[in-house]
N, C-alpha and C positions, 0 to 999 in steps of 0.2 A: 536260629542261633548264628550269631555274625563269627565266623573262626579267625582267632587270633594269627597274626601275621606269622607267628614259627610253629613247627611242627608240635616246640615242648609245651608254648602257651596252651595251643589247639589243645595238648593230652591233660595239661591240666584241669582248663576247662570241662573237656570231656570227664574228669574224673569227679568234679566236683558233681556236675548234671548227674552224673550216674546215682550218685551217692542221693541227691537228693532223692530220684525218682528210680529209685532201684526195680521198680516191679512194672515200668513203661518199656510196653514192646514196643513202640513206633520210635520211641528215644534209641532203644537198644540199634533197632535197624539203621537208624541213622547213623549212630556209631560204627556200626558194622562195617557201613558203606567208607566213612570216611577212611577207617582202619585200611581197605583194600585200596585206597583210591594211589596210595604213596609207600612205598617200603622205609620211605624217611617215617612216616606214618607208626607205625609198626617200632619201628625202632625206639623213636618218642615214647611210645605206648609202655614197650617192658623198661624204659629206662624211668619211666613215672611208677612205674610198680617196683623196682627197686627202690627210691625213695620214698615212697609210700611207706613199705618196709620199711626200713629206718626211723624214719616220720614215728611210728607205730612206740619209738621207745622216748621219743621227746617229754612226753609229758609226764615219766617220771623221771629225765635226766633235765629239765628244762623246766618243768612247771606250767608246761602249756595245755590248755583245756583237754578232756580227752575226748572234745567234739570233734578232733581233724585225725583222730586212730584209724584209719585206714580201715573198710570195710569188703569182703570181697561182694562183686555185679552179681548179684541172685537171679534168677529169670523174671522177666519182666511181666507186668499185667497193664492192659490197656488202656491210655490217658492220652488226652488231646493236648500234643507238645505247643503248640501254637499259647497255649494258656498261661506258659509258666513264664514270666518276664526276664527278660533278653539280661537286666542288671542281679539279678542273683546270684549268680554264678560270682560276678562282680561285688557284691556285697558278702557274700561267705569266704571268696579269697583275702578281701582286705581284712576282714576279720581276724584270717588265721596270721595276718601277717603282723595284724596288731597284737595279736596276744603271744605270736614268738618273741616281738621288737621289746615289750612293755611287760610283759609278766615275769621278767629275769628272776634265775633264783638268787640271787644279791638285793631282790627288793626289801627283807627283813634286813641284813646287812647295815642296808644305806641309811634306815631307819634309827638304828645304834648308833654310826660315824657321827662324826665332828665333822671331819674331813671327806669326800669322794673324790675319785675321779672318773670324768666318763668315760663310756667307750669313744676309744681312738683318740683320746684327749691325754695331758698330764696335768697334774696340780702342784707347782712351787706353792707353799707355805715356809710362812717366814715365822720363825716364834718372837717372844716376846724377850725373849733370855740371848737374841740373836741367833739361835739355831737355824737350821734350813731344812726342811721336806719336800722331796720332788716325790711323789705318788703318780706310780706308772699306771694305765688304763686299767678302770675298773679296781684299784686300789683304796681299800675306805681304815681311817685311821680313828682309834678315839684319844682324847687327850684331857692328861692331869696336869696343871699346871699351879704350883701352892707356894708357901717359902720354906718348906722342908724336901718337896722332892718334882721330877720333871718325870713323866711317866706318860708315854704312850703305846697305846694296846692297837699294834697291826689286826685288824678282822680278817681281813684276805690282801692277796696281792702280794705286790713289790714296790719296794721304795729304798730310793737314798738319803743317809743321812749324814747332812754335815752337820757335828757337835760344837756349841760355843762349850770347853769343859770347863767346871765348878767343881772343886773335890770336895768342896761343900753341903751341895745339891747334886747330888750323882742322876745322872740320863740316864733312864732305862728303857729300853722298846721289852715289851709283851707280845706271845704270842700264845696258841695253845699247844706249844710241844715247847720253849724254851723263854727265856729272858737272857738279855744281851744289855753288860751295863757297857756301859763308854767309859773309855781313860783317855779323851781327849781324841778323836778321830774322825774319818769319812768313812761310810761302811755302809752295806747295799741288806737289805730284808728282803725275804718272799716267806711268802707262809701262804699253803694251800689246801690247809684242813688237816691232811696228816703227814708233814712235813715241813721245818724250816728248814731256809737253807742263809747261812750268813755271810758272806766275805768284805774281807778289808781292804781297800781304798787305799786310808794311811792310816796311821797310829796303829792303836790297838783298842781291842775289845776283850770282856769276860763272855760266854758265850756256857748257860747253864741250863742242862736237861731240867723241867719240871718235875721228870717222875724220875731224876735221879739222886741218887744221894751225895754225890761227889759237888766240890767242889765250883766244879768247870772248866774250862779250860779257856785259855787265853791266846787271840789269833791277831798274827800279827800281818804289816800289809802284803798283799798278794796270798792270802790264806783263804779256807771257805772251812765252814763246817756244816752237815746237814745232820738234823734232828727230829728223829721218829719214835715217838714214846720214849723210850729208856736209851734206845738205842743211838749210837750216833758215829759220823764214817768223817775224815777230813782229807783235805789235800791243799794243792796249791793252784792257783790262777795267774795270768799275765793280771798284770794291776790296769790297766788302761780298758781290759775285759769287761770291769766288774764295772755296773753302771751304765754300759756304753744302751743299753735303752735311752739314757734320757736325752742323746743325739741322736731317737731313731734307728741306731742297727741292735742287730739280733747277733749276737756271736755264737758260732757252733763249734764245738771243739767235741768231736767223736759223740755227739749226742743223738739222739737216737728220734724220727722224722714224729713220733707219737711224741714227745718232750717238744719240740719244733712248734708243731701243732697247737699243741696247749700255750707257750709261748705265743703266738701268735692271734688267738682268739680274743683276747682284749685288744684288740689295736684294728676290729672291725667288726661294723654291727653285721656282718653274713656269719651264719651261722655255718661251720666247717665240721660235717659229719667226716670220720674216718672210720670206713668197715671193713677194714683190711689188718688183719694183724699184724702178719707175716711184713707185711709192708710198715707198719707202725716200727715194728723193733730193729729196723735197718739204720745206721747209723753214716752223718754226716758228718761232713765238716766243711765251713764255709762266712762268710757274713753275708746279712740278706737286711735289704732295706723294712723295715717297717712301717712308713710312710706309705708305702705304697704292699700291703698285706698280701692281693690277690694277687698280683704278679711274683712276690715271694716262695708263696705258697706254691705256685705254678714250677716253679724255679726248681725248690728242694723237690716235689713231688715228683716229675716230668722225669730227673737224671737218676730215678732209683722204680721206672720201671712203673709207675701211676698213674692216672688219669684222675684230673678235677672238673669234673659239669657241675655248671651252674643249674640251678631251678629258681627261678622266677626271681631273680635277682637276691634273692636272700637268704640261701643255699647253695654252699658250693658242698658236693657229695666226693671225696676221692675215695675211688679205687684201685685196684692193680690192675693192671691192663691184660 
């Protein structure tokens, strides 16, 4: 086995070899040796076994095969290591790296959309009625477009909308906690399964719970409302706030580093475990580039007491220090 240039490659490697040939003593010995050979060695080692650990819940928060579930080193039984080629190791890690990158659980999603956006990318669409949609990363929209009505259904994500208004043809965005008609505005969507959240731009908006009986309520610019089944909380925003995704920054206004996070995960294909609670519900305040995810990320985490390692380029793990 040719050992990778850092200690974390070397642990992965080693982790994967194990995994194949769990019951080879002469494999195990060689591991053993390496293990001793470095305390950087060692270190590598439990810091691979904490993501392992984590790893272990991917494939039911991620949809990734559950061939990379983390297995514990059983004792080994004896096989001629010399046998087993040098590229397997190399072909089981690109594997797991393809089926984190490509099996996303937005694959059904993208299927439904009209519209997507990729990751780390945004999609201006322009409608036909003169409207405009910017859909922020990982944002997938469906669209009705007839001469009675203009209807489109957010799946997930966030987007802006600037409304050409018709009080003819009323604009509606859909989502599954609420509908949001237009009177004429610019106004920001997210919807993330169990939750919208809406704010105004300019003009105004109706803004109506689905499982509620009222109404709705009408938000006018610099307002937000968020909607959760029945229930629903409002307040106000700086207006220049709302949107500021689609120039790249992230605005934090006392928001809490697990909200940060989730913001943050569409705007880059590493996948960002957080296994820290305590750390999760600590709250900032600040603007952080988006363009640039990893160093952001580094940024909010590092001044609240955290650590982010990287694994293999496509995992960054934070914890508290």
């Amino acid at each position: 086995m040719t050992e990778p240039k850092t200690p974390a490659q070397a642990a992965a490697g080693w982790y994967l070899y194990l995994r194949e040939d769990p019951d080879d003593e002469e494999l195990q010995s060689r591991f053993e040796e390496w293990l001793a050979r470095d305390p950087a060695h060692v270190q590598a080692w439990g810091e691979m076994h904490v993501t392992a650990s984590v790893m272990a819940e991917i494939p039911h928060a991620l949809h990734v095969p559950s061939a990379i579930i983390p297995a514990p080193v059983l004792r080994m039984r004896r096989r001629v290591f010399a046998r087993k080629p040098v590229f397997a190791c190399g072909l089981a890690l690109v594997a797991a790296c393809a089926a984190m990158i490509f099996l996303t659980p937005d694959m059904l999603v993208r299927l439904r959309a009209d519209h997507y956006a990729p990751v780390a990318e945004t999609r201006d669409i322009r409608l036909a009625d003169g409207s405009e949609i910017i859909l922020a990363p990982q944002a997938a929209i469906s669209i009705t477009m007839n001469a009675s009505e203009r209807s489109i259904h957010l799946l997930q994500g966030e987007a802006l909308f600037t409304v050409h208004h018709d009080p003819a043809r009323l604009f509606r965005v859909t989502t599954g906690n609420a509908v949001i008609t237009d009177i004429g505005t610019v106004f920001d969507v997210s919807a993330d399964g169990a939750a919208t959240v809406v704010a105004v731009r300019e003009g105004r908006v109706r803004v109506t719970a689905r499982r509620s009986a009222s109404a709705g309520r009408e938000l006018h610019a610099g307002e937000w409302e968020r909607v959760a089944g029945a229930a629903s909380s409002s307040g106000e925003v700086p207006v220049a706030a709302i949107g500021a995704w689609c120039d790249g920054t992230l605005v934090a206004r006392n928001e809490t580093i697990g909200k940060l996070i989730e913001a943050l995960r569409p705007w880059t294909s590493t996948r960002i475990i957080l296994t820290d609670r305590k750390l999760a519900e600590k709250r900032v305040t600040g603007t952080y580039d988006l363009h640039q995810p990893e160093a952001s990320l580094r940024q909010i985490v590092d001044a609240y007491g955290g650590h982010v390692s990287s694994w293999m380029m496509w995992v960054d793990l934070v914890t508290a220090r």
